[in-house]
SEFISE-559844 format. One line per 5 residues: number of its first residue (from 0); their letters; for each residue x, y, z of C-alpha. Coordinates in steps of 0.25 Angstrom, whole numbers, plus 2048, in hexadecimal, padded with zeros to 3 digits. Example, Ala and Ser with C-alpha at 12.3 -4.5 7.8 and 13.67 -1.06 7.14 Angstrom:
BEGIN
0 = as = 831 7EE 81F  837 7FC 81D
//
This chain:
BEGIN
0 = xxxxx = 85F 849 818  850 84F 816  846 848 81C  838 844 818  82C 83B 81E
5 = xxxxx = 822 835 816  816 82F 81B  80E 827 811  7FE 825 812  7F9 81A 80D
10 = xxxxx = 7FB 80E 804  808 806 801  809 80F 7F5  80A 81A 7FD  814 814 806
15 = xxxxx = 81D 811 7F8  81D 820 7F4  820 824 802  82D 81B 800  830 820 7F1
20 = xxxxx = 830 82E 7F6  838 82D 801  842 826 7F6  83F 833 7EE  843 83D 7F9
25 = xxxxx = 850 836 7FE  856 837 7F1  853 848 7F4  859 845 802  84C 842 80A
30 = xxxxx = 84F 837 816  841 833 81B  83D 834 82A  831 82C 832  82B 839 837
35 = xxxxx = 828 847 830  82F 84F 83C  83C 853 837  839 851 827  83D 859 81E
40 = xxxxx = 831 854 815  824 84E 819  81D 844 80E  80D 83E 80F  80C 834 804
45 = xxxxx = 7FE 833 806  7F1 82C 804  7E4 82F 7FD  7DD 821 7FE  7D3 827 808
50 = xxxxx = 7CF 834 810  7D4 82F 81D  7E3 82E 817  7E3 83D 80F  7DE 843 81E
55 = xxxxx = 7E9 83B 822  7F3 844 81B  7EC 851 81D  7ED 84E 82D  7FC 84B 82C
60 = xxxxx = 7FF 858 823  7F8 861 82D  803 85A 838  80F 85A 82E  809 869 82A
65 = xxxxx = 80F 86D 83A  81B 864 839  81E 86C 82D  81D 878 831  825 878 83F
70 = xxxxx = 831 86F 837  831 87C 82D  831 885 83A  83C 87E 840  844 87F 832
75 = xxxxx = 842 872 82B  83C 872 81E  831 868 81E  827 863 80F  81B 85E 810
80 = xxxxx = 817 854 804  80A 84C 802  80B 842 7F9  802 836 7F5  7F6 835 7F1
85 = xxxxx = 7EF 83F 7F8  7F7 848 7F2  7F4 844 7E5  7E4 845 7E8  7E6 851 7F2
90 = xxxxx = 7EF 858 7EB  7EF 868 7ED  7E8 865 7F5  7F0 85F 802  7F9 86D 800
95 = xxxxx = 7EC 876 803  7E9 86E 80E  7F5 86D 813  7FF 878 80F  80A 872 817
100 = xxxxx = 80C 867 80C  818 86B 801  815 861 7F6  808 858 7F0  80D 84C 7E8
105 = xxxxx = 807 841 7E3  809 833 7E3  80E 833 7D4  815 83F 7D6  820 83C 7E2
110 = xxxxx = 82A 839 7D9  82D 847 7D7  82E 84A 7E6  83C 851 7E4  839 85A 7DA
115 = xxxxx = 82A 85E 7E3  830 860 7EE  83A 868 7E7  82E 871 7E2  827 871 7EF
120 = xxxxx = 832 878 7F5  82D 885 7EF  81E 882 7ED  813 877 7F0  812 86D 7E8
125 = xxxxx = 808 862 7E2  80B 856 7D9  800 84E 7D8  801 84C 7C7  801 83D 7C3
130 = xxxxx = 80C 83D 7BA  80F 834 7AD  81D 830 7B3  81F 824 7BB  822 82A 7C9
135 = xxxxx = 82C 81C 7CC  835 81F 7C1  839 82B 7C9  839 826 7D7  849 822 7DD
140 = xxxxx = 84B 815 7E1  84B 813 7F1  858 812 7F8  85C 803 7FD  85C 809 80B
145 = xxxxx = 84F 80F 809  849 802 804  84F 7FB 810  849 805 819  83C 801 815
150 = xxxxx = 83B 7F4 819  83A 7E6 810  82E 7E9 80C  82A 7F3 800  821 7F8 7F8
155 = xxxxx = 822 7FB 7E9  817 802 7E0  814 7FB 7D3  809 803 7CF  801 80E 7D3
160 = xxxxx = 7F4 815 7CF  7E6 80E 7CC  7DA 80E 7C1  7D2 807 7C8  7C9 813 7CC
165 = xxxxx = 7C4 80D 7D9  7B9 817 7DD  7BE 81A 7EB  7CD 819 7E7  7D5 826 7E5
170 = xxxxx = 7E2 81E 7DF  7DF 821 7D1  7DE 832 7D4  7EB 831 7DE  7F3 827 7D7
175 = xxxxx = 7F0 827 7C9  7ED 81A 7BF  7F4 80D 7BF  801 80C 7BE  80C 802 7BF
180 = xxxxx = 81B 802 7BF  824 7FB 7B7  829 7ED 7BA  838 7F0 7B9  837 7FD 7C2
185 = xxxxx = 82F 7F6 7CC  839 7E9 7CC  845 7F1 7CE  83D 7F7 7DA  83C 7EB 7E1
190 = xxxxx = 849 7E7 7DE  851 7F3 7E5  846 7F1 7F1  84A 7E1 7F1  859 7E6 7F2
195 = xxxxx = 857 7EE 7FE  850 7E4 806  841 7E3 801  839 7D6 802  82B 7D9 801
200 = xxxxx = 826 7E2 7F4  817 7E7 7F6  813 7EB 7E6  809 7F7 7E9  800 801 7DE
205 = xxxxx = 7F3 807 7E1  7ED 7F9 7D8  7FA 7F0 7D9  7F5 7E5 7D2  7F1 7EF 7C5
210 = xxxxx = 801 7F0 7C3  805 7EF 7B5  812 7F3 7B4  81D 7F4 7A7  825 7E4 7A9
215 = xxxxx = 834 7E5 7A2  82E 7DC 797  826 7EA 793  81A 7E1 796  80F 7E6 7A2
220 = xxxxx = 811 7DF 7AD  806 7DA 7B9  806 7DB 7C8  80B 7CC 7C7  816 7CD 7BC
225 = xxxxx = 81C 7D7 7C6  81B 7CF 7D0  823 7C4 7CC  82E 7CD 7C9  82E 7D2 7D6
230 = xxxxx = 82E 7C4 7DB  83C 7C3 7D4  842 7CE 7DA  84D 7C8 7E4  849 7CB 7F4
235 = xxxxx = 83A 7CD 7F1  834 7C3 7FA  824 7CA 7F9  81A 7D2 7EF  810 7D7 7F3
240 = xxxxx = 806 7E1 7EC  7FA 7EB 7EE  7F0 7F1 7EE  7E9 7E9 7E2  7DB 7EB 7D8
245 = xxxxx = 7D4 7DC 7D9  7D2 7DF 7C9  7E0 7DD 7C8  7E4 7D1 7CF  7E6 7C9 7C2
250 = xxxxx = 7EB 7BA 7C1  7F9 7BE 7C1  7F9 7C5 7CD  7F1 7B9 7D5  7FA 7B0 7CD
255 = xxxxx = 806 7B8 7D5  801 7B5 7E1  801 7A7 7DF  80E 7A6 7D7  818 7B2 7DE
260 = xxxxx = 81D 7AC 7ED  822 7BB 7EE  813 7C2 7EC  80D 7C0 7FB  7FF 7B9 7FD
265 = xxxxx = 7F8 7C7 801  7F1 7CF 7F7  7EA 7DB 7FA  7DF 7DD 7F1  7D4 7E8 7F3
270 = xxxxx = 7C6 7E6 7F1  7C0 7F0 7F8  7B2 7ED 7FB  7A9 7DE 7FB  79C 7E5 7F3
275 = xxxxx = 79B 7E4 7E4  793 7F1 7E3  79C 7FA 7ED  7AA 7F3 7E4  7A2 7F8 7D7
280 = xxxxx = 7A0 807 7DD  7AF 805 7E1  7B3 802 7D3  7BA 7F5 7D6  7B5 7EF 7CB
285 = xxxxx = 7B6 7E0 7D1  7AA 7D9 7D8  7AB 7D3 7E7  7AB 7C5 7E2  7B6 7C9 7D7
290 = xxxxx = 7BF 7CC 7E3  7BB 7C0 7EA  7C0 7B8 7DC  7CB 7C0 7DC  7CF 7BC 7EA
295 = xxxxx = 7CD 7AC 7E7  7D6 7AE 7DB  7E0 7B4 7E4  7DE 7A9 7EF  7E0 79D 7E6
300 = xxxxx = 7EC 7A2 7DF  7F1 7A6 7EE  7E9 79E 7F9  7F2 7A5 803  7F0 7B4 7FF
305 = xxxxx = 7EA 7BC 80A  7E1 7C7 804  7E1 7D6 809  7D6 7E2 803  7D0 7F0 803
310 = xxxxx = 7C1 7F3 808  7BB 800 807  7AF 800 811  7A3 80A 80F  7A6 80E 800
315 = xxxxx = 799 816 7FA  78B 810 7FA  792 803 800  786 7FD 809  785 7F3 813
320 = xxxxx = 783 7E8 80A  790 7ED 801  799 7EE 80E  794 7DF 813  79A 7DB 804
325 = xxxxx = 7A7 7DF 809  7A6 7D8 814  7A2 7CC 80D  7AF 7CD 804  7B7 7CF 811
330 = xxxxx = 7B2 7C2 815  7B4 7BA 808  7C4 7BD 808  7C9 7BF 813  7D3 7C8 814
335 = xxxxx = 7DF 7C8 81B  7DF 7D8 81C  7D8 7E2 816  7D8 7F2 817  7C9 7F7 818
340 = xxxxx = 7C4 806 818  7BA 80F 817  7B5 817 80B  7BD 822 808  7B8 82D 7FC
345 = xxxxx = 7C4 832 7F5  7C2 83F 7EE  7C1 83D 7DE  7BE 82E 7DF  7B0 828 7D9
350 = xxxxx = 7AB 823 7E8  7AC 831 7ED  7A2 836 7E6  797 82A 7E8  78B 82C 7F0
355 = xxxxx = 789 822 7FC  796 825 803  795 81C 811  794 822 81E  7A1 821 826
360 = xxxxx = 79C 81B 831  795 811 828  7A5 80F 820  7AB 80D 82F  7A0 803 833
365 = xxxxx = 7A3 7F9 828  7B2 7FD 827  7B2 7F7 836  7AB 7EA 833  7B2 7E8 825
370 = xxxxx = 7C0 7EA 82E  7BA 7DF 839  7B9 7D6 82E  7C6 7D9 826  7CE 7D8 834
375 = xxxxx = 7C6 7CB 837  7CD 7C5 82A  7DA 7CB 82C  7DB 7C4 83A  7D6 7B7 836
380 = xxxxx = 7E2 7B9 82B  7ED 7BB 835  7E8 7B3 83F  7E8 7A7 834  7F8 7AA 834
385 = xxxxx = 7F9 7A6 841  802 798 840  807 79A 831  814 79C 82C  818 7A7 822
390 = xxxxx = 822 7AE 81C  825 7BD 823  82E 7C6 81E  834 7CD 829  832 7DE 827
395 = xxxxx = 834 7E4 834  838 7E5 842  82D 7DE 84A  826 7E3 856  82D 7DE 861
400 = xxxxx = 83D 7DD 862  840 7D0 85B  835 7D0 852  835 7D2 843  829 7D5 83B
405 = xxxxx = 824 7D1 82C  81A 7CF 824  812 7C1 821  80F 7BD 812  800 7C3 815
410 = xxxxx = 805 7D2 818  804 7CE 828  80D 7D4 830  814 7C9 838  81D 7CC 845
415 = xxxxx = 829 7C0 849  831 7BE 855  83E 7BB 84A  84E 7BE 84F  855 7B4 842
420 = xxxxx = 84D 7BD 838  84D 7CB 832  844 7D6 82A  845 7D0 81C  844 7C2 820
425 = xxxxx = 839 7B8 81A  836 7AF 828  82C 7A4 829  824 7A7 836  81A 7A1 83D
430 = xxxxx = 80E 7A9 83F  80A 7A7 84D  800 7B3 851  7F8 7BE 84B  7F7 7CB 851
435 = xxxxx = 7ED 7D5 84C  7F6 7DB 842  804 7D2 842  807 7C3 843  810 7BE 84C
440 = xxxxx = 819 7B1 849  828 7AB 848  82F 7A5 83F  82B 797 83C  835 78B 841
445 = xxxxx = 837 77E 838  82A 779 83D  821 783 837  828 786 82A  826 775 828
450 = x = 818 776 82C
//
């Protein structure tokens, strides 16, 4: 068989399409290998969230450029594709950069891969058009072994695209507006992955919880509705969703939280920044204090929940006073985790073009201290862990002989001395010390699980 690598940048998104490619080009005889030494065909789903991620893929072209080119002067045939959405922003672009790269496709345009790699073979090629037609239909369902060799874990788009307009976001321009698949083809999904082994679904779309998907009943169905039917689907023992819009987590959805034993008590819900005046220039279009009312809506339908966001530090004309707003908010919640970064202007987008762009010393000094205080909360989570008992479903190999590893209700990744058990098991353990980036426990005896 061919070989191809593909290395995805990125989001969870990215790391679905990675997967639905590789299930595109085994059907045309591809096998996928770990390395780009020795493949026939060299794939970068790629990232344009910020300008660190798109040098990212410039950097490893210029290496895969020389790879290329000696496996082609030894005699083996070797593509280049970027795909993703720096190839949808970039375009034309990434080939006169970079001539070594075969084929330009973007995110809504993979499906065709056969047929552009076909057409590549006598002439570059770039497919960045945002068709009409609903890539998924075309896609070929994974193989059970394939699903198998992914683990128990799985992701599954159920939207993609935004029209929220967030003024430093590039989602609308790469990935187009809203939309959500239907009900029945997102069920059947789930249910081959079940079959082959899969007990933890993470629902993901650029605004997850905007989904409004076709139902069998020819009615639209919400984020919840879909939730409970995934619930029913026999072997499916978590739900999980991301990355969500606080303006779309309605009643039903918090109600879900409350009601669905299979939806985990985590929820990721960005809000990006603690000031009222930089969220308005962001066009968030929700208040501070609305997100804090958001959070004690959540909290009281779910007391348990553990709460994770987004910060952009050092946005345009954010001042000392705006930053310490953030900090503020950081304070008031509490998060259990949270990823934090620094301004970054994306071509085309509203922020890009405002005046009073911060300093990037001035960015790096706050995003340190907002990082202190977002690590202060998730230790004090973790560390709370310490002596309670919770379900882990076991994933992986641990790191040591004679351990497994899995993950807590909370996303935590948790590490147990375990021989009666194996990877898909649901165990009861014992939390009994946090490390910096792990817990460690063991199965709880009689006397804990009676406690």
């Amino acid at each position: 068989m061919k070989k191809v690598h593909i290395k995805s940048f990125g989001c969870q998104m990215n790391v679905y399409d990675g997967q639905r490619m590789a299930d595109i080009l085994a059907a045309q005889g591809y096998e996928e290998t770990a390395a780009p030494e020795g493949a026939d065909l060299i794939l970068l789903n790629t990232c344009h969230i910020r300008d660190r991620a798109v040098q990212k893929v410039y950097t490893e072209l210029g290496k895969l450029r020389d790879l290329k080119n000696g496996q082609n002067a030894a005699g083996q045939e070797t593509r280049i594709v970027v795909a993703g959405c720096v190839a949808q922003a970039e375009g034309a672009e990434i080939q006169r950069r970079q001539p070594a790269v075969d084929l330009v496709v973007g995110p809504q345009a993979y499906h065709r891969l056969p047929e552009l790699l076909a057409e590549a073979k006598r002439k570059r090629v770039v497919d960045t058009d945002l068709p009409i037609d609903d890539k998924f239909g075309f896609l070929p369902a994974p193989k059970p072994a394939a699903i198998r060799g992914r683990g128990i874990s799985a992701f599954v788009t159920i939207q993609e695209g935004c029209d929220k307009f967030c003024a430093f976001c590039v989602v609308p321009y790469t990935r187009g507006a809203e939309f959500s698949r239907p009900v029945t083809a997102l069920v059947s999904e789930i249910e081959r992955l079940a079959d082959a082994g899969v007990r933890d679904v993470t629902l993901i779309g650029q605004n997850v919880n905007a989904y409004h998907g076709e139902g069998p009943d020819g009615q639209i169905w919400g984020l919840a509705r879909l939730m409970h039917r995934v619930a029913e689907v026999a072997g499916i023992a978590r739900i999980r969703y991301t990355t969500s819009h606080p303006r779309d987590m309605d009643d039903d959805l918090i109600a879900a939280h409350r009601d669905l034993p299979q939806v985990m008590p985590f929820l990721h819900l960005p809000v990006q920044a603690g000031s009222d005046r930089i969220l308005a220039a962001m066009n968030r279009k929700h208040t501070a204090d609305e997100y804090r009312l958001l959070i004690e809506r959540v909290r009281k339908a779910r007391p348990d929940i553990a709460l994770s966001s987004d910060f952009i530090v050092g946005f345009p004309g954010e001042t000392e006073a705006d930053f310490a707003e953030t900090l503020r908010l950081v304070e008031d919640i509490g998060f259990a985790s949270s990823y934090t970064f620094k301004y970054s202007p994306r071509p085309g987008t509203p922020a890009a073009e405002l005046d009073h762009q911060i300093a990037p010393d001035e960015m790096s000094e706050r995003l340190q201290r907002l990082q202190e205080r977002v690590e202060h909360h998730r230790q004090a989570f973790n560390h709370a862990m310490v002596g309670r008992t919770v379900d882990v479903l076991l994933e992986r190999a641990g790191r040591h002989p004679g351990q497994l590893a899995g993950k807590s209700p909370y996303l935590q990744a948790v590490q147990i001395d375990t021989k009666a058990n194996q990877i898909g098991d649901m165990v009861k353990v014992l939390i009994e010390r946090a490390g910096s980036n792990s817990l460690f426990g063991r199965e709880a005896g009689p006397e804990e699980l009676a406690a």
